[in-house]
VOKOLSE-84306 format. One record per residue (C-alpha): x, y, z; residue number from 1. Coordinates in pm, 1 decimal. Example, Ala and Ser with C-alpha at 12.3 -4.5 7.8 and 13.67 -1.06 7.14 Angstrom:
% VOKOLSE-84306
<<1230.0, -450.0, 780.0>, 1>,
<<1367.0, -106.0, 714.0>, 2>,
***
This chain:
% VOKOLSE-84306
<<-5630.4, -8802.1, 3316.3>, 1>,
<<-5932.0, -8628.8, 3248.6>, 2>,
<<-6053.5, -8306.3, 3402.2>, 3>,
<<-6439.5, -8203.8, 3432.5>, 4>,
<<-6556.0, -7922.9, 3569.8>, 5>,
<<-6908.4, -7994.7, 3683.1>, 6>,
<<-7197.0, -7800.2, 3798.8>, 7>,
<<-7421.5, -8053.3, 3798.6>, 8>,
<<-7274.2, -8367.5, 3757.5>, 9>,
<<-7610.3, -8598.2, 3800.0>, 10>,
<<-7733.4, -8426.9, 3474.6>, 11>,
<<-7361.3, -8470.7, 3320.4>, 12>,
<<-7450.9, -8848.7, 3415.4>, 13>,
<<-7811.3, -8882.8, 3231.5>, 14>,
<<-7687.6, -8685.1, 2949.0>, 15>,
<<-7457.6, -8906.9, 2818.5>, 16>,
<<-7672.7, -9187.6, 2934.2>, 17>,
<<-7874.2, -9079.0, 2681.4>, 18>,
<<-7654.2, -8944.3, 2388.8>, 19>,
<<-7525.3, -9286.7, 2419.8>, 20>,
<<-7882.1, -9413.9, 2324.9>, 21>,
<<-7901.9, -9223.0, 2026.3>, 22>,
<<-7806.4, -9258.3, 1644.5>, 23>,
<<-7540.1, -9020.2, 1511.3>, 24>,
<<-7787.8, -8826.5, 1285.0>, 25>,
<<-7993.9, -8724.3, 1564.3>, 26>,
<<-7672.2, -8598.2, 1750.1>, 27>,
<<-7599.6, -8405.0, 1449.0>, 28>,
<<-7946.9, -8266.5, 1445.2>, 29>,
<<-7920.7, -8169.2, 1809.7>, 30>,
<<-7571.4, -8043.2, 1763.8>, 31>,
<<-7632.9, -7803.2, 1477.5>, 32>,
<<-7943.6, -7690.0, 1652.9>, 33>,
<<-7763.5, -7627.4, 1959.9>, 34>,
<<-7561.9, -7360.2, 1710.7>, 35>,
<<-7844.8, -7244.2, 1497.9>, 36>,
<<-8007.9, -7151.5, 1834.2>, 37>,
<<-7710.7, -6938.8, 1932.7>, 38>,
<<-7660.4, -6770.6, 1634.7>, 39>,
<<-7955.4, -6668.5, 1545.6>, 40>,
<<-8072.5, -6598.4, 1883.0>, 41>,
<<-8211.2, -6196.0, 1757.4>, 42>,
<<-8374.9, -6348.4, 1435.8>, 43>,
<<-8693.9, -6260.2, 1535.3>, 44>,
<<-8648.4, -5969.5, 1749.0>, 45>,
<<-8755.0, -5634.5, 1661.4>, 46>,
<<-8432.8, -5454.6, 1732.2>, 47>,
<<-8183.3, -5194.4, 1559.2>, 48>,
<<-7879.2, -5334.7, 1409.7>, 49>,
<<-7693.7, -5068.2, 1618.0>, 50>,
<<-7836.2, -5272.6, 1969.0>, 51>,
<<-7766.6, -5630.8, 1795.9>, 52>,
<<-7394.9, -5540.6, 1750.9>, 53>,
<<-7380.0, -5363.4, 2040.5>, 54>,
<<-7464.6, -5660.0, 2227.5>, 55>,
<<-7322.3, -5886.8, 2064.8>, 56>,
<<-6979.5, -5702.5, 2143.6>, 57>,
<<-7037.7, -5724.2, 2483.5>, 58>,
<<-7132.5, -6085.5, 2422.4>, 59>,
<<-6847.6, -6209.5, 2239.9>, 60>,
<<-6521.6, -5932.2, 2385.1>, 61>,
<<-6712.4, -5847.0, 2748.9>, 62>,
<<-6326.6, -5756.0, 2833.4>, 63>,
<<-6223.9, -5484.9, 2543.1>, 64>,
<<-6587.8, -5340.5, 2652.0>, 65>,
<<-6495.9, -5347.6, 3041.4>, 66>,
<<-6138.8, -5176.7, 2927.8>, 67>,
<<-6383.0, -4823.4, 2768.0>, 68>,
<<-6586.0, -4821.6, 3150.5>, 69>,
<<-6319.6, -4900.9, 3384.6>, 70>,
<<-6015.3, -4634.1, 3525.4>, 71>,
<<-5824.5, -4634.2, 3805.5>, 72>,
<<-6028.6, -4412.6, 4004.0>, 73>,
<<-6243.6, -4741.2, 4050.6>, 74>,
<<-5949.9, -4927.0, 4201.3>, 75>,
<<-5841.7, -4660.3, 4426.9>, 76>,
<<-6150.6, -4480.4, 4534.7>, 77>,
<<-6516.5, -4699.4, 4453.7>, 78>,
<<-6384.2, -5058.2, 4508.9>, 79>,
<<-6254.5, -4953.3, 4865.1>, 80>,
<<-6565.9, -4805.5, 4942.3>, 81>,
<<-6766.0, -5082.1, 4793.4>, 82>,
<<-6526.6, -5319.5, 5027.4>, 83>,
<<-6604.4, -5162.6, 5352.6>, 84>,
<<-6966.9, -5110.3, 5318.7>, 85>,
<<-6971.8, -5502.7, 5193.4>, 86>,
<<-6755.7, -5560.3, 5514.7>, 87>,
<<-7075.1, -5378.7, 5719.7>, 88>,
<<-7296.2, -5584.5, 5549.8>, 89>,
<<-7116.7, -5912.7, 5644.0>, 90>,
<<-7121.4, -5791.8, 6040.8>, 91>,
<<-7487.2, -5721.8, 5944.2>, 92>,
<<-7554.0, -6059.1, 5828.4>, 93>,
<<-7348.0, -6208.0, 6151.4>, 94>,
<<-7544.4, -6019.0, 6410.8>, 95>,
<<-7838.4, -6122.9, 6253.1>, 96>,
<<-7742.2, -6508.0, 6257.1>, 97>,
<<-7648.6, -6454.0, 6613.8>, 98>,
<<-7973.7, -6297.4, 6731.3>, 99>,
<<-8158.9, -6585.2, 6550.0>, 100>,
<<-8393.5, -6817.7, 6835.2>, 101>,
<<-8445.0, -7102.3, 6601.5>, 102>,
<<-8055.2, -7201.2, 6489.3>, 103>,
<<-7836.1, -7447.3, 6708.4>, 104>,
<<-7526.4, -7328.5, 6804.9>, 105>,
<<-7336.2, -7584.1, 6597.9>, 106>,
<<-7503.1, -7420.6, 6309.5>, 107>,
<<-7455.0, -7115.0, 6376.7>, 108>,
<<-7116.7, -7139.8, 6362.9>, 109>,
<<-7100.8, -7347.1, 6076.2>, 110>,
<<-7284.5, -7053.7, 5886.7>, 111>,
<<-7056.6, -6784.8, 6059.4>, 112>,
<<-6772.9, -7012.8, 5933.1>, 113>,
<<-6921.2, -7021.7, 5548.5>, 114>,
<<-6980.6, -6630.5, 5574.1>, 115>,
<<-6653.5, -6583.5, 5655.1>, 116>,
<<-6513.8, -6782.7, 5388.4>, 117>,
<<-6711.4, -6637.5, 5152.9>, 118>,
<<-6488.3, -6423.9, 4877.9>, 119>,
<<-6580.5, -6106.2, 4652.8>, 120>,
<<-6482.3, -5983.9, 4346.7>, 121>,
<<-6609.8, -5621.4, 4281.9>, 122>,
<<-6523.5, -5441.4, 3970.3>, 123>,
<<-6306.0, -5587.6, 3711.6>, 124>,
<<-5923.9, -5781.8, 3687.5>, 125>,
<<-5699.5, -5518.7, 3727.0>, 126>,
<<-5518.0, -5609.3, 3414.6>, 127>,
<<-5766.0, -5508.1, 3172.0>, 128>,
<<-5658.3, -5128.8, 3166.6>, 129>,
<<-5344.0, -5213.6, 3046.0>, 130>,
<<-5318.4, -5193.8, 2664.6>, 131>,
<<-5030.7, -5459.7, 2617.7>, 132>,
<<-5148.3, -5715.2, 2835.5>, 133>,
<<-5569.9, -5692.5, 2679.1>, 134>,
<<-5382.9, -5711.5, 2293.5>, 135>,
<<-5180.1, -6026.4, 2417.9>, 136>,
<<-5560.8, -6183.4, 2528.1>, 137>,
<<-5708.4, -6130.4, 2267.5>, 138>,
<<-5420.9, -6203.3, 2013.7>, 139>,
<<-5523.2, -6435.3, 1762.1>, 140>,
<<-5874.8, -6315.6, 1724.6>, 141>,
<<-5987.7, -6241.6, 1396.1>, 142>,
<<-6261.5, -6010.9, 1344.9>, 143>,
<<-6377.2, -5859.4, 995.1>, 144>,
<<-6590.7, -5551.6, 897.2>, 145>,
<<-6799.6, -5727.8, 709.4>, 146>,
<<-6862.0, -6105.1, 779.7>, 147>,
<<-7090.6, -6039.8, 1101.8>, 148>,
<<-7190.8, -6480.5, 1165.9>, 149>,
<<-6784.1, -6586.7, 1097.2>, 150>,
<<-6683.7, -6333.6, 1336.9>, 151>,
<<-6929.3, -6494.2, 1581.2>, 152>,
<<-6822.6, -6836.7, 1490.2>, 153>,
<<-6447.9, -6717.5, 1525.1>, 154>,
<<-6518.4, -6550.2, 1872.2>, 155>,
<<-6699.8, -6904.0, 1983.8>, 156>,
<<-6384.4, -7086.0, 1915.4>, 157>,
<<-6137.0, -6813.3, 2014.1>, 158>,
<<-6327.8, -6838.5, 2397.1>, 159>,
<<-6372.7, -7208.2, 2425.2>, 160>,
<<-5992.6, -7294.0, 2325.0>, 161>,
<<-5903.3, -7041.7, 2564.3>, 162>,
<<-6150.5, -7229.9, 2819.0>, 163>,
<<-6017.6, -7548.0, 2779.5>, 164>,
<<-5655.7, -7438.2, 2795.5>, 165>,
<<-5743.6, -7218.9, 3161.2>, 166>,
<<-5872.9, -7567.2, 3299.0>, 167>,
<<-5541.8, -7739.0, 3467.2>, 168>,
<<-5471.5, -7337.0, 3564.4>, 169>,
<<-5507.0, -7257.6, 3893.8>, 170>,
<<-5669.3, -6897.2, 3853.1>, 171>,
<<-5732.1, -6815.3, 4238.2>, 172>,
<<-6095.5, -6569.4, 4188.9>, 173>,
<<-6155.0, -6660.4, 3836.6>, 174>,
<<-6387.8, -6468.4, 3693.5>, 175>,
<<-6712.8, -6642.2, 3608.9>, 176>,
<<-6896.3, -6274.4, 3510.4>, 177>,
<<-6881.4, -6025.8, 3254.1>, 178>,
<<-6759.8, -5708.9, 3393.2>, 179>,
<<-6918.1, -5487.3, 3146.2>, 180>,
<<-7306.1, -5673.7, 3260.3>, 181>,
<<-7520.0, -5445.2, 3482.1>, 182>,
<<-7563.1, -5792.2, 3683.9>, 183>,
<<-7443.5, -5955.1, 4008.1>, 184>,
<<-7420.6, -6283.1, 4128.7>, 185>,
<<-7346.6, -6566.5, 4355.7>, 186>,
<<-7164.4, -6878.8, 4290.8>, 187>,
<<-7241.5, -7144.4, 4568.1>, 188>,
<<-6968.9, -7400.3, 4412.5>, 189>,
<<-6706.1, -7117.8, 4489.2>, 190>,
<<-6879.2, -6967.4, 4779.3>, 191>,
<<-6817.1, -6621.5, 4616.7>, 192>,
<<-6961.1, -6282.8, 4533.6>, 193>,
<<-6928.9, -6120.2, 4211.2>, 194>,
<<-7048.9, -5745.7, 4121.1>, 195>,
<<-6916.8, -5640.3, 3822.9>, 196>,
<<-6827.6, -5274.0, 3760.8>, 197>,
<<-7141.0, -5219.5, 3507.1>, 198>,
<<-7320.4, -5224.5, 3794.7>, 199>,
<<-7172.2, -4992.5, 3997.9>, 200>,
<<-7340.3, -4650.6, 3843.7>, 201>,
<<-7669.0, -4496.3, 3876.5>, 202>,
<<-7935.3, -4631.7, 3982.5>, 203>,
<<-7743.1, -4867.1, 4164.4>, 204>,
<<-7462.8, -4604.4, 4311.8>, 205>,
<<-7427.8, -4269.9, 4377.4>, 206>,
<<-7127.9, -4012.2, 4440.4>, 207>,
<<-7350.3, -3868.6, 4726.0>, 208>,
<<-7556.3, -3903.8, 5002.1>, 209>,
<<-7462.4, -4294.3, 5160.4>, 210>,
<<-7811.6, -4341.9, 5239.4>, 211>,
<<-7882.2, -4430.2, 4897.7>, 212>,
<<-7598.4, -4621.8, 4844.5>, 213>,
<<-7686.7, -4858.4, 5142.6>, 214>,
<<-8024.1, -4911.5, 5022.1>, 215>,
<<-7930.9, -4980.9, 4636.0>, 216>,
<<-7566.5, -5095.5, 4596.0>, 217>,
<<-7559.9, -5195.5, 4962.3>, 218>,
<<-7888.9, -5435.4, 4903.8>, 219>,
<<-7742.8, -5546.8, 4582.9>, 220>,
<<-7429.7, -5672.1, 4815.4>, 221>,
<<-7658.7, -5775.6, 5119.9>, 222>,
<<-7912.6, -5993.3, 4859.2>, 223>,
<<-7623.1, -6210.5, 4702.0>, 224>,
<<-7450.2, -6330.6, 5063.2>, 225>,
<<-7800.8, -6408.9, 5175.7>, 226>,
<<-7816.6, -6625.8, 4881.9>, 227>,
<<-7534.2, -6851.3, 5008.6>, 228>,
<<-7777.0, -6941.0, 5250.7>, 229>,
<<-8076.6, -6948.5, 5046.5>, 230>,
<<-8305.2, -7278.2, 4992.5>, 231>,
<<-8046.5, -7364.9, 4699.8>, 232>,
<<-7684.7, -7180.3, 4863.4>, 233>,
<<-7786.6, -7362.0, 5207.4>, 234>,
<<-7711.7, -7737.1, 5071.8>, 235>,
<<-7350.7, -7582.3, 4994.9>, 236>,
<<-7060.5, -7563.0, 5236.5>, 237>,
<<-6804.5, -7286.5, 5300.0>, 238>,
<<-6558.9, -7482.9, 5031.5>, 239>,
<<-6825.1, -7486.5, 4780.4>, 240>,
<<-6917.9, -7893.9, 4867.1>, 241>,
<<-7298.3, -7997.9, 4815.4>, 242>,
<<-7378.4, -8159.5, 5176.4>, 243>,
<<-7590.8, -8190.4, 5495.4>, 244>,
<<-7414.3, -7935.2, 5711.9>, 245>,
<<-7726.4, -7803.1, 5918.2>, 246>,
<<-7865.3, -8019.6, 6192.3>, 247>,
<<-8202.5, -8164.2, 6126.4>, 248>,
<<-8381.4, -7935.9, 6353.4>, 249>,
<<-8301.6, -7638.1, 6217.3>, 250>,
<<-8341.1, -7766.1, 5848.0>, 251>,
<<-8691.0, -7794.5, 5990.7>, 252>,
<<-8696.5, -7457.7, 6130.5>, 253>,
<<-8621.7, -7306.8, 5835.8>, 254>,
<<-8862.5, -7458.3, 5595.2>, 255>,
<<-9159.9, -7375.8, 5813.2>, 256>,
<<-9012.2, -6999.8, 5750.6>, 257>,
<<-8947.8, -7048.3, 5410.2>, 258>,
<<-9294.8, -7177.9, 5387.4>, 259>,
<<-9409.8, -6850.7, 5499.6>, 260>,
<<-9234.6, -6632.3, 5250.8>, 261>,
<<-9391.5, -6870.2, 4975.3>, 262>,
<<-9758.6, -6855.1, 5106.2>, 263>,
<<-9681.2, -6440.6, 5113.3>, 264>,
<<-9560.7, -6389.5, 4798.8>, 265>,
<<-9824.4, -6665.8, 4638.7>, 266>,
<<-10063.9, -6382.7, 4751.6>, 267>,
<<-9907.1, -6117.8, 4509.5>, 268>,
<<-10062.1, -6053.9, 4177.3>, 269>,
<<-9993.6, -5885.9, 3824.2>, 270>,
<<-10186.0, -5787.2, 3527.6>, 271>,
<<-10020.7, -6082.6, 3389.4>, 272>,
<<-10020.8, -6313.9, 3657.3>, 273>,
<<-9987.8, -6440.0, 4015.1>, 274>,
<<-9637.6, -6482.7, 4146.6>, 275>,
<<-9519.7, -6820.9, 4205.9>, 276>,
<<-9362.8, -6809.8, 4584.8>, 277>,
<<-9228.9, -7124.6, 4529.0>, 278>,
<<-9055.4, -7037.0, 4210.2>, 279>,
<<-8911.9, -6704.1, 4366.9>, 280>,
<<-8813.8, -6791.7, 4695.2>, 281>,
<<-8457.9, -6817.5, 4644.1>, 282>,
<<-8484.5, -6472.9, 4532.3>, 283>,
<<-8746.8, -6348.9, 4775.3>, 284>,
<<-8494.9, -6434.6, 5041.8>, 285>,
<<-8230.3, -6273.4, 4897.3>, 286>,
<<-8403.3, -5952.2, 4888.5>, 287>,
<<-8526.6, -5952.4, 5228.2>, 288>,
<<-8220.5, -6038.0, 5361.6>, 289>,
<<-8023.3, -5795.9, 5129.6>, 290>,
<<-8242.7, -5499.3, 5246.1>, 291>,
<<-8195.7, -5633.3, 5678.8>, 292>,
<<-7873.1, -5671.0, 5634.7>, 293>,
<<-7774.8, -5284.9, 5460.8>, 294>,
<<-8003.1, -5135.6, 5687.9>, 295>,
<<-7815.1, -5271.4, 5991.9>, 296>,
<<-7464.3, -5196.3, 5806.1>, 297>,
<<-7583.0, -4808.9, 5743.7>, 298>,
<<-7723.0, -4787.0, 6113.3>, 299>,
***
């Protein structure tokens, strides 16, 4: 029995629609460009070989990189804090659904119910700090001092074997992140937060006053639960499913709303441009929602 893990599996359909069309030497073509493309991806960057290899590290071993910035003080002391304030943020987000005019009750709950469902990962798997257990992972790597694209090629196929082995594991909060990336995310298949520990440092967070915390860590939290319910995260249920769970009427609700954050920020200009509001509004709702929802959490 075959096992696909899909994203998007209309695209998965059309693709091989029309692979299937083609003659094997274009396949090879588009295969080896597919790797020339990722292995050469700094050819024509201006950049030190010091920030290349740097980031190619990170790239290719994100995990031996997340073992040099993470300690236990993270487990026992940030991560809880990080918890609790991401548990004000979620009664935030609530009251905020509750108070709204233009939502059905059925709705409502239905988003209460995918809020509540939704999971977080903050920080890094626990196992990385020990020694024994990262060697074991990473076992059968080989990496040379001086052959810079075969240790690329070598990491490629270390990752993807141990992809395709992980598939028919159930993993419970696999991680779909790099820990060491100053990034966070959403994942509206898995109805799940991730903020990795990179991110949890200045600018971002502060051993200090909690008013700054709320409004930069705390927003970071706030912006990716609103984007479970975003114009993309909204056509998700709380098990990750892509269906019609709003009623019609508020579907219609909300666009004329969303509408208005897309005419707003279609008013905002650059040196190098005018924003596109309809390009941005997933974002754009994420960020108002991020900065309501801390605000109410700190107050």
């Amino acid at each position: 029995k075959m096992l696909i893990y899909r994203t998007d599996l209309e695209y998965l359909k059309r693709f091989v629609k029309l692979m299937a069309q083609q003659e094997p030497q274009v396949i090879e073509v588009f295969i080896w460009h597919r790797v020339a493309a990722y292995l050469t991806f700094h050819a024509f960057e201006e950049k030190k070989t010091e920030e290349i290899c740097a980031r190619s590290v990170q790239s290719h071993i994100p995990l031996a990189v997340t073992y040099t910035i993470s300690d236990e003080k993270f487990l026992t002391d940030i991560e809880p804090r990080l918890q609790q304030m991401l548990g004000g943020i979620r009664e935030g987000f609530n009251q905020i659904v509750l108070d709204t005019s233009w939502m059905d009750e059925k709705t409502k709950n239905a988003t209460l119910e995918k809020a509540l469902a939704m999971r977080s990962f903050i920080g890094f798997p626990e196992w990385v700090l020990d020694v024994e257990k990262l060697e074991q992972f990473y076992d059968g790597l080989q990496i040379t001092k001086s052959l810079y694209i075969r240790n690329m090629i070598n990491a490629i196929e270390f990752f993807r074997k141990k992809m395709l082995q992980s598939w028919r594991k159930n993993h419970g909060l696999r991680l779909v992140i790099d820990p060491s990336a100053v990034d966070a995310m959403y994942s509206a298949q898995r109805n799940r937060i991730f903020i990795p520990v990179a991110i949890v440092q200045y600018p971002f967070y502060y051993r200090g006053l909690e008013a700054l915390n709320y409004g930069a860590i705390g927003t970071v939290l706030g912006h990716e639960l609103t984007h479970g319910f975003d114009n993309n995260g909204r056509l998700f249920d709380k098990f990750g499913n892509m269906r019609t769970w709003w009623s019609a009427q508020t579907h219609q609700e909300y666009e004329v709303r969303a509408n208005c954050l897309v005419e707003q920020y279609n008013s905002y200009s650059l040196p190098e441009g005018s924003v596109n509001g309809a390009r941005t509004l997933g974002e754009n709702i994420a960020d108002n929602g991020g900065v309501r929802e801390a605000l109410r959490a700190y107050q």
